[in-house]
Each structure stands twice: as structure tokens, then as C-alpha cells.
C-alpha positions, 0 to 999 in steps of 0.5 A: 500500500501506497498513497501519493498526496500533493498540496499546493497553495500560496506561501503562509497558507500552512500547507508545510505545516499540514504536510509536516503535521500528516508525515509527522503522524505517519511516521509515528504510526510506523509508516514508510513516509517521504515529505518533500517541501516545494517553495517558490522564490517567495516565502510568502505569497509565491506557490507552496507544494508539499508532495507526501508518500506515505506507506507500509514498504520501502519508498524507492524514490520519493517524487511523483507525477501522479497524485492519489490526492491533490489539494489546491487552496489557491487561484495562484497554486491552481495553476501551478499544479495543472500538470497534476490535475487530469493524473490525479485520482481525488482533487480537492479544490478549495473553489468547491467548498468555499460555501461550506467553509463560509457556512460554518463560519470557518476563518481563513486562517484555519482553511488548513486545518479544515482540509487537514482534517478532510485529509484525515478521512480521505486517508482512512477511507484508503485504509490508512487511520491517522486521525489520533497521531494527526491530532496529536501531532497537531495539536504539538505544533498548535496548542499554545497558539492562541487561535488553538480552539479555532483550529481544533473546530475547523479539524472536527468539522474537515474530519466529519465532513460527508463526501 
């Protein structure tokens, strides 16, 4: 078993963090994981990308040209990844859950954390259960933040989100 995960988003977005955060949890799973982290020239605001294999065997080579899962949280990082789009098996586009986020009043800030928990689920449905490790090691980075209650909702409802 293999999964191939890519984020992409603008520098600031938190897509390091999320991707630190599900390799983190993987590893102290006792996974096989790769993280790779792709920066642009800008730090903050140029494209993020974030590519994740996560597995029960050895990962030969950690690059990859077709993701089981792609995110993409930005217009800007939306065209970054058009190469990745028509080899992808599951996108998530941000674009299409703008509603929902507004709905429940879920802050920009914690757009991330929503879709680490979306994330989460999506892994358990290909057999691959992190939630606990995933909120653990989270929570590590993120509790003494002070929007930390802020992020542990924007989690629960990413992770109870029906798909």
C-alpha cells in the first residue's frame, strides 16, 4: 500500500505545516513516509507544494507525477499544479467548498486545518487511520497558539465532513 498526496497553495497558507503535521503522524504510526517541501522564490505569497508518500514498504524514490490526492487552496497554486490535475485520482479544490467553509463560519486562517482534517478521512477511507497521531501531532505544533480552539473546530468539522 501506497498513497501519493500533493498540496499546493500560496506561501503562509500552512500547507508545510499540514504536510509536516500528516508525515509527522505517519511516521509515528510506523509508516514508510517521504515529505518533500516545494517553495517558490517567495516565502510568502509565491506557490507552496508539499508532495507526501506515505506507506507500509520501502519508498524507492520519493517524487511523483501522479497524485492519489491533490489539494489546491489557491487561484495562484491552481495553476501551478495543472500538470497534476487530469493524473490525479481525488482533487480537492478549495473553489468547491468555499460555501461550506463560509457556512460554518470557518476563518481563513484555519482553511488548513479544515482540509487537514478532510485529509484525515480521505486517508482512512484508503485504509490508512491517522486521525489520533494527526491530532496529536497537531495539536504539538498548535496548542499554545492562541487561535488553538479555532483550529481544533475547523479539524472536527474537515474530519466529519460527508463526501
Amino acid at each position: 500500500m501506497q498513497i501519493k498526496i500533493l498540496l499546493s497553495g500560496d506561501g503562509g497558507q500552512g500547507i508545510q505545516t499540514i504536510a509536516e503535521v500528516i508525515s509527522r503522524a505517519a511516521f509515528e504510526k510506523g509508516l514508510t513516509v517521504s515529505f518533500i517541501p516545494n517553495y517558490g522564490l517567495e516565502q510568502r505569497g509565491g506557490v507552496s507544494l508539499a508532495f507526501i508518500k506515505i506507506g507500509d514498504q520501502e519508498i524507492v524514490y520519493p517524487k511523483f507525477s501522479n497524485p492519489d490526492i491533490l489539494l489546491i487552496m489557491s487561484d495562484q497554486s491552481r495553476q501551478r499544479v495543472l500538470e497534476y490535475i487530469s493524473k490525479s485520482k481525488k482533487i480537492i479544490d478549495i473553489k468547491d467548498y468555499n460555501f461550506y467553509l463560509q457556512e460554518k463560519k470557518i476563518n481563513s486562517k484555519n482553511y488548513n486545518i479544515f482540509f487537514l482534517g478532510f485529509l484525515t478521512k480521505m486517508l482512512e477511507k484508503e485504509k490508512i487511520y491517522l486521525a489520533e497521531e494527526i491530532f496529536l501531532a497537531l495539536e504539538k505544533k498548535l496548542s499554545s497558539k492562541p487561535n488553538w480552539e479555532e483550529n481544533k473546530k475547523a479539524f472536527a468539522l474537515g474530519l466529519s465532513f460527508n463526501f
